[in-house]
C-alpha positions as CSV (number, residue, x, y, z in Angstrom):
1,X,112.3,102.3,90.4
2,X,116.2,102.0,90.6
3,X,118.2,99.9,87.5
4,X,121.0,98.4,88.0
5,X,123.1,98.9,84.9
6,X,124.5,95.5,83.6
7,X,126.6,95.3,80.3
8,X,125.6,95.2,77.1
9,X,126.5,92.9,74.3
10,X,127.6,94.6,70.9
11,X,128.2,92.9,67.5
12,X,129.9,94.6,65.0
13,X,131.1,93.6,61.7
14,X,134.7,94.1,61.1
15,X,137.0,93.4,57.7
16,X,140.4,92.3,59.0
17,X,140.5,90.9,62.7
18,X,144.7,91.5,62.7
19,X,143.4,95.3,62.6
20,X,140.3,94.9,65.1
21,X,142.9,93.6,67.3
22,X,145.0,95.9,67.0
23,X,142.9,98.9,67.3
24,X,140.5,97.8,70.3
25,X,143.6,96.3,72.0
26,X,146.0,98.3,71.8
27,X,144.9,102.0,70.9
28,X,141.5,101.6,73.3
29,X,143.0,99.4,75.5
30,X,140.3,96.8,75.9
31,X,141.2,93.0,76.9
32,X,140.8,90.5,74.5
33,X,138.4,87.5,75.5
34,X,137.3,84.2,73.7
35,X,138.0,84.0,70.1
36,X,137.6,81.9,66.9
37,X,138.7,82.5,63.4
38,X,135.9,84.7,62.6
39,X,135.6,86.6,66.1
40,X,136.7,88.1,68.7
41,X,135.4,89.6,71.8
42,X,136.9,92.3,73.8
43,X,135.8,93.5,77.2
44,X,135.0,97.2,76.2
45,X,134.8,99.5,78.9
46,X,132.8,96.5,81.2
47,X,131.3,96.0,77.9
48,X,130.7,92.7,75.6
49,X,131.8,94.1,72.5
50,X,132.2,91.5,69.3
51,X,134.1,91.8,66.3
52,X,132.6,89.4,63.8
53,X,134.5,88.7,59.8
54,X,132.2,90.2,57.7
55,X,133.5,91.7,54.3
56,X,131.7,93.6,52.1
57,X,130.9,97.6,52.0
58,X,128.9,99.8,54.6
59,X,127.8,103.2,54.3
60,X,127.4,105.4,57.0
61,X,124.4,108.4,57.5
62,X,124.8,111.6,58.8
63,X,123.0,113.7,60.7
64,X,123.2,117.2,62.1
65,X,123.4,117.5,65.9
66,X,124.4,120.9,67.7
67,X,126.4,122.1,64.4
68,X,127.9,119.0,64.2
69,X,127.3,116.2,61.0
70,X,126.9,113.4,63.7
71,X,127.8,109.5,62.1
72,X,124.8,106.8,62.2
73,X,125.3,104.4,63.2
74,X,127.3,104.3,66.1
75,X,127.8,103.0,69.1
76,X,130.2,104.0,72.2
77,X,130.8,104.5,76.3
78,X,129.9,107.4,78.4
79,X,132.7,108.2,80.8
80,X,133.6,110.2,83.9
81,X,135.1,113.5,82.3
82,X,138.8,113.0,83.6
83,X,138.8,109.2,82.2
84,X,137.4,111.3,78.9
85,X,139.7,114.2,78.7
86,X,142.4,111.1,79.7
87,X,141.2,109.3,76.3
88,X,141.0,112.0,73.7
89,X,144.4,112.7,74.8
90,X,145.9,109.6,74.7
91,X,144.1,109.3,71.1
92,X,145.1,112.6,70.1
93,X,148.7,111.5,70.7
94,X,148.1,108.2,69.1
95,X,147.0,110.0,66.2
96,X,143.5,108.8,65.6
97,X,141.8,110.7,62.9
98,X,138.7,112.3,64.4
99,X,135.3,112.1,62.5
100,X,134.0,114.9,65.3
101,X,136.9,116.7,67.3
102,X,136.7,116.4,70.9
103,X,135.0,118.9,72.1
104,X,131.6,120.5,74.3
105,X,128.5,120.3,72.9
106,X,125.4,121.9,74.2
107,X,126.9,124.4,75.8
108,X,125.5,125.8,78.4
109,X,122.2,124.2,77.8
110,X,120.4,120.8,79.7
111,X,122.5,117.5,78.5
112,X,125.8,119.6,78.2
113,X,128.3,116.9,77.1
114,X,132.3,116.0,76.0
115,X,131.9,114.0,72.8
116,X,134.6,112.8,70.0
117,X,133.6,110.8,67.3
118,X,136.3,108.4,65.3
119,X,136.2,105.4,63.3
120,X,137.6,101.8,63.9
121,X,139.8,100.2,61.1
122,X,136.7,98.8,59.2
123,X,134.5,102.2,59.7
124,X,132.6,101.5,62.3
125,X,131.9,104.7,64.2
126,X,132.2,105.2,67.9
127,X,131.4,108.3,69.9
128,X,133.0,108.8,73.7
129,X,131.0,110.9,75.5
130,X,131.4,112.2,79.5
131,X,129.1,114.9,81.7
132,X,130.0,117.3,84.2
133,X,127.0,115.7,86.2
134,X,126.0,112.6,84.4
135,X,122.7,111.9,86.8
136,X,121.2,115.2,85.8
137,X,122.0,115.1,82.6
138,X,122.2,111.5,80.8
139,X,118.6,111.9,79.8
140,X,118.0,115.6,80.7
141,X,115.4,117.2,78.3
């Protein structure tokens, strides 16, 4: 049975909103919706993402994936590969300090994959990821 695909609504905590702003607005580009004194939303990629206040210290896991020491949580978009190889060049440029480099992982195997991994101002990780043939290989096994 088809899906239609409708956006999803992401909270995330954030310690300065100044910052939030200025990363997700300026450096990713995403418009800036409603907002209060504690929050702000941005429309990220078609996406609801939220920035809420929230101070205090939070740890992020690892874990390996295809030689890689992969950040939980995180959260993120998957592109079309020219809109991604577009991105981690504009970020590259921009100078954004990569968690993971962008690069291919899987190589050569089922769910082959572009991925960069980077941190907002507040640590929250994000991973952009795009496929030569995302229909056979979003959820290929």
């Amino acid at each position: 049975m088809p899906h239609t695909l409708t956006p999803f609504h992401l909270a995330i905590p954030v310690n300065d909103l100044t910052a939030a702003r200025d990363f997700y607005g300026k450096t990713l580009g995403c418009s800036e919706g409603r907002s209060a004194a504690s929050w702000v939303d941005f429309n990220f990629q078609g996406h609801q993402l939220v920035c809420h206040l929230a101070q205090g210290v939070r740890e992020l896991h690892h874990n390996p994936v295809d030689g890689d020491s992969v950040p939980v949580p995180h959260f993120g978009v998957v592109m079309e590969m020219p809109d991604w190889r577009t991105l981690a060049q504009q970020l590259t440029e921009a100078g954004v300090e990569f968690v993971i480099e962008p690069h291919i992982r899987f190589a050569g195997q089922a769910g082959e994959q572009a991925t960069m991994f980077f941190l907002d101002p507040s640590g929250n990780a994000l991973e952009f990821k795009a496929f030569a043939d995302i229909s056979g290989e979003l959820f290929a096994r």
